[in-house]
N, C-alpha and C positions, 0 to 999 in steps of 0.2 A: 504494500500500500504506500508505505513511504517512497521509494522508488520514482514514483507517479509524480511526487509534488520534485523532488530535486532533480526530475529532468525539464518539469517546466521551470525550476529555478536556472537550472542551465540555461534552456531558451533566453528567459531573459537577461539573465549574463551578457547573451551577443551582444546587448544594444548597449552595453556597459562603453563608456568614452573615456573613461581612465586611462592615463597611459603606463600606471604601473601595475595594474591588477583588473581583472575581467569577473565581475560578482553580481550576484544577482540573487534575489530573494524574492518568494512566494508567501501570503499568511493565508492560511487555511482557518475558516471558521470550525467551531465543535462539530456542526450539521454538515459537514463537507465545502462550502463552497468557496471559491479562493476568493479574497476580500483585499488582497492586496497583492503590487510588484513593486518591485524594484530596482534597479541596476545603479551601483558606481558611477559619478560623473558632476561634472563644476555644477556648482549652485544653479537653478534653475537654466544650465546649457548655459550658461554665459560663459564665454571663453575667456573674458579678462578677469574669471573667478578662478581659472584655471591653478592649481597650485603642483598638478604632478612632474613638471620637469623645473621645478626648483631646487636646486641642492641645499642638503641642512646637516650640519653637522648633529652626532648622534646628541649632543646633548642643548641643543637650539630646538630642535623640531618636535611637535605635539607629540607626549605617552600615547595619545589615543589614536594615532591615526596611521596607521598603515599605507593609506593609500592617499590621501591629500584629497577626495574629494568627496563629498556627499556620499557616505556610505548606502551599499544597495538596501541592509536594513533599513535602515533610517529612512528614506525611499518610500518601502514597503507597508514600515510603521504607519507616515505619513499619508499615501495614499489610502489606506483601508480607515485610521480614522476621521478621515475627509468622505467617503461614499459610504463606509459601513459602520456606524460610531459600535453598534450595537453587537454589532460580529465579531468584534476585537476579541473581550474579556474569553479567557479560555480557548484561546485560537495556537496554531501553531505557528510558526515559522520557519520554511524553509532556508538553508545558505548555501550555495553554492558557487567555486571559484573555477573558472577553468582558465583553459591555457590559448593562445591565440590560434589554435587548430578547431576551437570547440569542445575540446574534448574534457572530461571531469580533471581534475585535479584534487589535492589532499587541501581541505581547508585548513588544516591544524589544531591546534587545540583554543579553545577559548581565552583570548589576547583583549578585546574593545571594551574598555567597562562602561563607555556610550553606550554600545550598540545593548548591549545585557542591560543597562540602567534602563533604557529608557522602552526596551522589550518591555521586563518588570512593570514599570511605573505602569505602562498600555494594561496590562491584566495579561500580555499574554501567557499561556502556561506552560506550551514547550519549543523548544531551543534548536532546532535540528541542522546536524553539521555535517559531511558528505568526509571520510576519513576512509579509504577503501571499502566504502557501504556506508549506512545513513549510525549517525552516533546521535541517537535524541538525548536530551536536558532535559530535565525538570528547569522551568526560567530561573530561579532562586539559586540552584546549583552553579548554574552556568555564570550567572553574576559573581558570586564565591569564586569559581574556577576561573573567571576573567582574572581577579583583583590577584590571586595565586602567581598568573603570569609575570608579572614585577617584583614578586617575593625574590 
């Protein structure tokens, strides 16, 4: 079942505009239906928000951001509680990163304590990460397991 939603997170991945990272994320309500996407890229497509091919020395450049722009969560989050306020609370969340062939790639372990905070804060309740097969979260876990990544 899982499988279903992280290949359409893949899908959306493609339309990802990052130029360091190709991600994309799906939120699936309790009742099946998908209430949200997302993909990586400048603030609202504006190119002079662009931040991916600026260099930052390791300790100048954001903890939180991997990728320098609009994470596809946050995306995701954004869009489903903009059309679905209601479908949020107890939904899941797809993530998916692939590589510039299309193809899956290892997400890794849970790194954004953004992307985990502000899952949480949404109501949603599971975490889902693409690690050679789908590794689901409980949200609360995965927030914990973000903040781990800096320890």
């Amino acid at each position: 079942m899982h499988e279903k939603y992280f290949l359409q997170a893949a899908e959306t991945a493609k339309r990802a505009t990052c130029h360091r990272a190709h991600c994309g994320s799906v939120i699936v309500s309790a009742d099946g239906m998908v209430v949200g996407r997302g993909f990586n890229a400048p603030p609202l497509g504006d190119e002079s928000q662009r931040t991916c091919d600026n260099e930052y020395h390791s300790d100048k450049k954001p903890k939180s951001d991997k990728t320098c722009c609009v994470h596809a969560e946050w995306n995701a989050i954004l869009n489903a509680l903009r059309d679905y306020p209601d479908k949020v609370a107890g939904a899941t969340l797809y993530f998916m990163r692939i590589d510039d062939n299309g193809q899956f790639t290892q997400a890794g372990d849970p790194y954004c304590t953004v992307c985990s905070r502000l899952a949480l804060q949404s109501g949603i309740k599971t975490f889902g990460l693409w690690n050679s097969g789908p590794q689901m979260y409980d949200t609360g876990l995965y927030n914990l397991k973000s903040y781990e990544y800096f320890a």
